[in-house]
N, C-alpha and C positions, 0 to 999 in steps of 0.2 A: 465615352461609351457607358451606356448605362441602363436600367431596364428595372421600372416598378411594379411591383406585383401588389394585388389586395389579397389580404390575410382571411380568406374567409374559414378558414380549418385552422389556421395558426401553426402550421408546419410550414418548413421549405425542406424541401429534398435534393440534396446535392449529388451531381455523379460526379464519383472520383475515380480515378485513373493511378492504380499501385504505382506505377514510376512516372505519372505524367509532369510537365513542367509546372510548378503551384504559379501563383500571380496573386497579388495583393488585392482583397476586393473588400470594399468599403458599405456598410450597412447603415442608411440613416432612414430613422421615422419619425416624422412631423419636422423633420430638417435635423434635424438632430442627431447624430451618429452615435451608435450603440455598438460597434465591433467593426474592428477592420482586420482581417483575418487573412491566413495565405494558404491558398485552396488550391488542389489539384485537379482541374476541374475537367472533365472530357465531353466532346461535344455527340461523340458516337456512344456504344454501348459500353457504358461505365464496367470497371473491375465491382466496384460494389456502391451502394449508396449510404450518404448519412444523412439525418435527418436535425434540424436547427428549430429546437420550441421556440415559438411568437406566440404564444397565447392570449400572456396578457394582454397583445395587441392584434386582437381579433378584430373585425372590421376596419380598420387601418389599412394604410396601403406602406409598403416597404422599398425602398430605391438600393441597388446594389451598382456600382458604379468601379470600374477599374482605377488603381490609381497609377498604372504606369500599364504601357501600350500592350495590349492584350488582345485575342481574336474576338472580337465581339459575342460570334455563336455560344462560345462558351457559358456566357449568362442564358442565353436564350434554351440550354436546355436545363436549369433550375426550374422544378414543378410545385408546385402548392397543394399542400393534399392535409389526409388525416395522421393519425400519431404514429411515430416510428415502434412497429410493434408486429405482430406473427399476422394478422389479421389483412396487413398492408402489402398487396400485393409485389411493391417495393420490396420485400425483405420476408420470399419466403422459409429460408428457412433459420431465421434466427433463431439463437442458442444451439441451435442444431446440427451445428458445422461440425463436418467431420473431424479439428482437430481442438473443438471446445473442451474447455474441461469441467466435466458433468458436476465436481463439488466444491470448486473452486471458484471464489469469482472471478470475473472476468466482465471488463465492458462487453456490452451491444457489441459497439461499433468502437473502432478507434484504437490510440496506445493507450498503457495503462503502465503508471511505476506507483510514487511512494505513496501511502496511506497519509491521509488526512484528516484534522479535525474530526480524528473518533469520541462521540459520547452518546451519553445514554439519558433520554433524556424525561424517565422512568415508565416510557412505555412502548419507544424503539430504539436500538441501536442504528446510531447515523454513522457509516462509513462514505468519508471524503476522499479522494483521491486526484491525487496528479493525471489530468488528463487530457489530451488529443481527442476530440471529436471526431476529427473530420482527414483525419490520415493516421497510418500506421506506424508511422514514426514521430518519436517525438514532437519536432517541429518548433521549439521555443513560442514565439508568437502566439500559436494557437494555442495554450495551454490554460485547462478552465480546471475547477474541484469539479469532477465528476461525481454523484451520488448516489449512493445507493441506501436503503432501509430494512432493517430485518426485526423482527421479536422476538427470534431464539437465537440469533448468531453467527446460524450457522443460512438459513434462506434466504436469496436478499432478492428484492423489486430495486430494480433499477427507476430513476425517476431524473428529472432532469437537471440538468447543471446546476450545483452553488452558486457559486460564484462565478462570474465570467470576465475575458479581457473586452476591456473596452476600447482601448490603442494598439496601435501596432508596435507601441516604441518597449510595452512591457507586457508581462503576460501574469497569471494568479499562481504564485510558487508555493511551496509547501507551509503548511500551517498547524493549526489547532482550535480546540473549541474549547468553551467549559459552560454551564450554566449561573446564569447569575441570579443566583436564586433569592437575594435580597433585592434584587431591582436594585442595584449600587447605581450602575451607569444611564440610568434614565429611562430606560426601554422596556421598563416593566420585568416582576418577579415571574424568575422560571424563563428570561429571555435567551435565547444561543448568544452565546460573543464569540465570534469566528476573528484568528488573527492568523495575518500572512504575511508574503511577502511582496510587495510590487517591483519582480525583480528584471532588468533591463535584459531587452531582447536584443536576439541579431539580427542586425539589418543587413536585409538580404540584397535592399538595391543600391549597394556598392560593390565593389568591387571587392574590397578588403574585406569584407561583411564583419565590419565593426560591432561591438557590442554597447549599446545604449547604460547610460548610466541608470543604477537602480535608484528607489526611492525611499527604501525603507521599510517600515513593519505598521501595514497598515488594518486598522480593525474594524469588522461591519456587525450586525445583528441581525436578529431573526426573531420570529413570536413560532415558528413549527421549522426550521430547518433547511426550506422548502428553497424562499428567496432574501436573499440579505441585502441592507441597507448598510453603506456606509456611515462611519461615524464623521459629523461636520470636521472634524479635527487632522487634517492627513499629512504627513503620517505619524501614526503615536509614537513611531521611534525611528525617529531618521539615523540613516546610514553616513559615513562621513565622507565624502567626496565620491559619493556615487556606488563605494564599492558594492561588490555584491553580497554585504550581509544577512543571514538569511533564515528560515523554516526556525520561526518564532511558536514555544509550548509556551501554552498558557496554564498557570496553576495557581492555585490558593494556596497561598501565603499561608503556615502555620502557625506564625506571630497575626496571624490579620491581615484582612485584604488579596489582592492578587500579586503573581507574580509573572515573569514571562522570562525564560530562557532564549538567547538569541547566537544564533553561530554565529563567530565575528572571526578577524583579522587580526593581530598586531605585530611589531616587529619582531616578536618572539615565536609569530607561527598562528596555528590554529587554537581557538579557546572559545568559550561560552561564556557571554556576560550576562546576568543578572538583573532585572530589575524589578523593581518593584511602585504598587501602584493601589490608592486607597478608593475610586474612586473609577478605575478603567477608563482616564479620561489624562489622565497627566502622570507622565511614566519617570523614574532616576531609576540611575543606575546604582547598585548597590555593593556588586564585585565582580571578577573573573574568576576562571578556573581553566587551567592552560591543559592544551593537550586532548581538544574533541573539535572532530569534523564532521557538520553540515547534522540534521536532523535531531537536536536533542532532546530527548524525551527525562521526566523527573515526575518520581511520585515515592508516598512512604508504602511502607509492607511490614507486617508485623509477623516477627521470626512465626512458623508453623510449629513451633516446640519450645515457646513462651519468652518473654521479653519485652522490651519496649518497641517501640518499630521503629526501624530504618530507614533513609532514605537510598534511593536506586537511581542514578544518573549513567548513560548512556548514547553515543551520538548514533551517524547513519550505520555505521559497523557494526553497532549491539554489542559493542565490548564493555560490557557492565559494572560499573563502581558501587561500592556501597559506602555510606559514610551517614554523617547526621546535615540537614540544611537547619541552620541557626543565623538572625541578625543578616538575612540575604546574602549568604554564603553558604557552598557546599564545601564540607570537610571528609578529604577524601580515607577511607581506611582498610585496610588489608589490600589484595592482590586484584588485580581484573581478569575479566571471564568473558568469553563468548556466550551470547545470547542462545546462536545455532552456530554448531559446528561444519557443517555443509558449506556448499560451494555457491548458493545460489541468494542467497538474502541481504537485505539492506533495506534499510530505514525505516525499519519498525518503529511502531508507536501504538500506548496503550489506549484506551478507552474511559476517558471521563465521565464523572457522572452516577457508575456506578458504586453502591454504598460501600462500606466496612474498607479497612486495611488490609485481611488476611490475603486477597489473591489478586491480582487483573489481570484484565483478558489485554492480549495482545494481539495484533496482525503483521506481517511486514508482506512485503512487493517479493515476491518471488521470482528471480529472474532466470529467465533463459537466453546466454549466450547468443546463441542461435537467431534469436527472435531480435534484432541488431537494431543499433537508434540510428544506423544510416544507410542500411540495406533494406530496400521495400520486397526482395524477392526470398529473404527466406525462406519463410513460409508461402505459396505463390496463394493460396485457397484461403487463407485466413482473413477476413475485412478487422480482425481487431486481434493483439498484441499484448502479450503479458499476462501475468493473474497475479493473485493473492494466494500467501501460505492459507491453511487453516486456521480457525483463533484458537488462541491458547491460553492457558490460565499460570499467567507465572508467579509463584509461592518464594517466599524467603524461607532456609533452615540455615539452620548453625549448624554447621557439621566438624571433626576435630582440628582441622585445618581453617576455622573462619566460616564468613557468612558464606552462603550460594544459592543463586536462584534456579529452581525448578522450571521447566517446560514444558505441559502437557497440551493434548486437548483437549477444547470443553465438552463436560459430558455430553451437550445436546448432539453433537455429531454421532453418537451411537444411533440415535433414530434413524439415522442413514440406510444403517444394515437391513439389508432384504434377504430375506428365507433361511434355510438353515445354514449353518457353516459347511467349507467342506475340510475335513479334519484328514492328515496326516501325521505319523506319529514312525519315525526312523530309527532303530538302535545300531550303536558300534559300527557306523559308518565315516568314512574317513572323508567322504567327497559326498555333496547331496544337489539336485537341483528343485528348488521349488516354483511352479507356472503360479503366475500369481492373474488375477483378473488385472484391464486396465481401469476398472476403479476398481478398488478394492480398500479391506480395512484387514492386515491377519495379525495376527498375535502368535507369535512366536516364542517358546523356551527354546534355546539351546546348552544342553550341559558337557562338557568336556575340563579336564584336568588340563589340558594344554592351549594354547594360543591358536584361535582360530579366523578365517578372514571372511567377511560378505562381500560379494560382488553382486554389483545390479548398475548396469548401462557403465555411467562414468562415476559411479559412487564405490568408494574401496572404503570398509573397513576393518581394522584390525582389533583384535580384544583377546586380553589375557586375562583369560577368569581367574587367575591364583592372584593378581595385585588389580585387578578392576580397571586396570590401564585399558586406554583407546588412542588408536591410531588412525586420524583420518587421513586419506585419499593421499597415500604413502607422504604422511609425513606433515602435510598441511597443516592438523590441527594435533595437538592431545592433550590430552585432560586421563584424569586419573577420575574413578565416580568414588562415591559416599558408600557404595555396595559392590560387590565382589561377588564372585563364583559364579551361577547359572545366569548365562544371562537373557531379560528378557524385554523383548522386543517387540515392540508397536508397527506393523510397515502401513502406510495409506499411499496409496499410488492410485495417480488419476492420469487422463489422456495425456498432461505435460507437465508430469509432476513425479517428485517420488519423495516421501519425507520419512525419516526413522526416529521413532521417541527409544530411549535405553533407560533398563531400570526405573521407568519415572523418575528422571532427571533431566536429561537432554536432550536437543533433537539436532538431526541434521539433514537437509532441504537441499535438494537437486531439482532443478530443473532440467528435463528432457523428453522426449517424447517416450511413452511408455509402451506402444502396439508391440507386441512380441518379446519382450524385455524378459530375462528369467534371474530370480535370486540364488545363485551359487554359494553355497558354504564348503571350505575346504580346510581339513583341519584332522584332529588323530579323535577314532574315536569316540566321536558326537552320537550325542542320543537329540535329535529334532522333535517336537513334536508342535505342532501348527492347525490353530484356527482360521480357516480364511474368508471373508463374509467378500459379496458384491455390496456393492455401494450405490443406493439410486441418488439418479440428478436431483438437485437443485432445482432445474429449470420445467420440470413437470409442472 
């Protein structure tokens, strides 16, 4: 069964079906296969559509073809049209769904987890991402770097896939970028070098749905970001008997050259190996460092109240090391720390590219429970899954206890705020409710002599102004801050989101749906007093 279309608009528009049965459907042009992907495809009136750029293969014709026994119609209602965008009658009310979140990002269409291959490549910030096109969950198989561009950080144009799978046996797992700004690897100065993983997919047409051996860490390039080329050589860093090691940072080497952090395996557990590389083209290994799973990120920072700088090591958790890297080895020293103290974060990754040591900007996957990698009906109205925190700018200080990294947002999110604030201001009140907008940005003082608690949805926190002590979500997290007494508090809450900066120090990030949500403080006592601004979309 099969059925070719000509590209004359260079889109296809898929109907998909929230819980329909997917099938394995095979893409070749000029005989050639370019993806084989597993689609939910429905032959009546789809839950929502997604759209598949063929551009560059505009006048060409495209064959999609089942590889295991499927209803035929199902292809027959695939359409060819123009760009997946507000303007396409397919897709009117994109970004506009009622459970979008207006300053967050968020795919189009599709799921969305870890950040990917962020850098800046001096005149936009490119954010990559783990992504599902063409359903709401996960999906292994289907998984491409999804893209987007911004030039303040904070806006982003969606634009079309990085990287994409081209077999069914494996799909484009998490990665990194840096710029090569010497032209070391061949491809010209100022090129992207994107590295990933080719990591082994489940095969769905068994029974046991076995998982495919992975391949390793494999690396492409780019002259704008846009579409990457593999390097002739694959993979730069093979995996040892397939396992699935994985979401390779790429960085510059401080002694020279590059380096590349990679999660691995050994009979000791979870660890990051090291390698190192003069040339991006032939990789050793150089050391381990035991005790970090899946996503590791590594970059220096120079203390905010003088010093030499650090280096800052990190996996998917965000439980943060600081130590020096020398001789391609990290030396780990003093205590670990959470990145964000909240309930909802994982696999942060900063932003290459940009100059100086004093700060970087940071993103992680902000996840919501709820929004499930094997449930299509959580949410029943949403065609796409997930968002991004805010970016953030995280600082090194020395404080009396050791190193610690700061959390903030970046300034440009202030431009957000539209009109005046609306200010209340509470004295010697024991119990207070604040309505907060569902986006919004407030700033909050709260001063009391004794221990008081925030409540907002599933987010509990505790704080003793007399020793700075906090206590998340009875008990989960605590941390002591660098400042004490009054304390003050950043809230941003958007349609499925809720995140709290403290002291300009730390944050901590919920995921939930915010319509009607109110912040409760209860406590002896309290004097409140509160700015609260609206916050426009993004998507204007």
């Amino acid at each position: 069964m099969s059925r070719t279309i000509e590209l004359k608009h260079g889109w296809l528009h898929l109907p998909i079906g929230r819980c329909a049965h997917p099938y394995y459907v095979r893409f070749e042009i000029d005989g050639k296969q370019i993806a084989e992907l597993r689609l939910g495809l429905v032959s009546g009136e789809p839950d929502f559509w997604c759209g598949m750029e063929l551009e560059q293969y505009i006048d060409k014709s495209v064959t999609l073809s089942f590889t295991e026994e499927a209803p035929e119609a199902l292809l027959d209602a695939i359409c060819e049209g123009g760009p997946m965008n507000a303007d396409n009658t397919l897709y009117p009310n994109l970004y506009r769904e009622a459970l979008r979140p207006q300053y967050h990002f968020s795919s189009r269409r599709g799921w969305l987890n870890d950040p990917n291959g962020l850098v800046y490549d001096g005149e936009r910030f490119h954010l990559y991402y783990q992504h599902n096109p063409y359903g709401i969950l996960h999906g292994g198989v289907n998984i491409h770097w999804g893209h987007a561009v911004s030039a303040d950080g904070i806006r982003w144009t969606e634009h079309s896939d990085g990287i994409r799978p081209w077999v069914s046996t494996r799909h484009i797992a998490s990665g990194s970028c840096v710029i090569d700004e010497e032209g070391v690897a061949g491809y010209g100065k100022g090129a992207i070098i994107a590295a990933f993983t080719h990591l082994g997919s489940v095969n769905f047409r068994t029974q046991t749905h076995e998982t495919h051996p992975s391949e390793g860490q494999f690396l492409a390039w780019s002259k704008d970001g846009e579409r990457f080329t593999l390097f002739p050589e694959q993979p730069a860093i093979p995996t040892e008997a397939g396992k699935s090691w994985r979401d390779p940072r790429i960085f510059r080497d401080p002694e020279g050259g590059f380096g590349i952090a990679v999660y691995e395996t050994t009979d000791k557990g979870n660890c990051v190996s090291f390698y190192h590389s003069d040339n991006l083209h032939t990789w050793s290994r150089t050391s381990r460092a035991e005790d970090l799973y899946e996503c590791p990120d590594l970059f220096p920072l120079t203390p905010a109240n003088g010093g030499a700088p650090k280096w800052v090591l990190y996996g998917a958790d965000g439980l943060y090391r600081i130590g020096e890297f020398t001789h391609g080895a990290f030396h780990e020293e003093g205590e670990r720390f959470p990145l964000d103290y909240g309930l909802c974060t994982y696999a942060g990754q900063t932003w290459n590219g940009v100059g100086g040591t004093d700060a970087r900007m940071h993103i992680s996957w902000l996840r919501d429970d709820k929004l499930s990698w094997t449930d299509a009906t959580s949410y029943p109205d949403m065609p796409f899954s997930q968002q991004m925190t805010v970016p953030c700018l995280l600082k090194l200080v020395e404080s009396p206890n050791g190193y610690r990294l700061t959390r903030t947002p970046i300034p440009a999110l202030n431009d957000l705020r539209t009109g005046e604030p609306k200010a209340r201001c509470l004295e010697s009140v024991n119990e207070a409710v604040l309505e907060l907008p569902t986006q919004g940005d407030a700033l909050i003082n709260i001063q009391s002599e004794a221990p008081f608690t925030l409540e907002l949805g599933i987010a509990t926190i505790e704080y003793d102004p007399e020793s700075g002590c906090v206590n998340f979500d009875r008990g989960n997290k605590r941390v002591k801050l660098m400042r004490s007494g009054t304390l003050s508090l950043r809230l941003l809450t958007d349609t499925m989101s809720s995140e709290f900066f403290l002291q300009n120090e730390i944050s901590a990030s919920y995921g939930q749906e915010m319509a009607g949500k109110i912040l409760r403080v209860t406590g002896q006592n309290l004097r409140i007093e509160a700015e609260i601004y609206h916050m426009d979309s993004i998507w204007n």
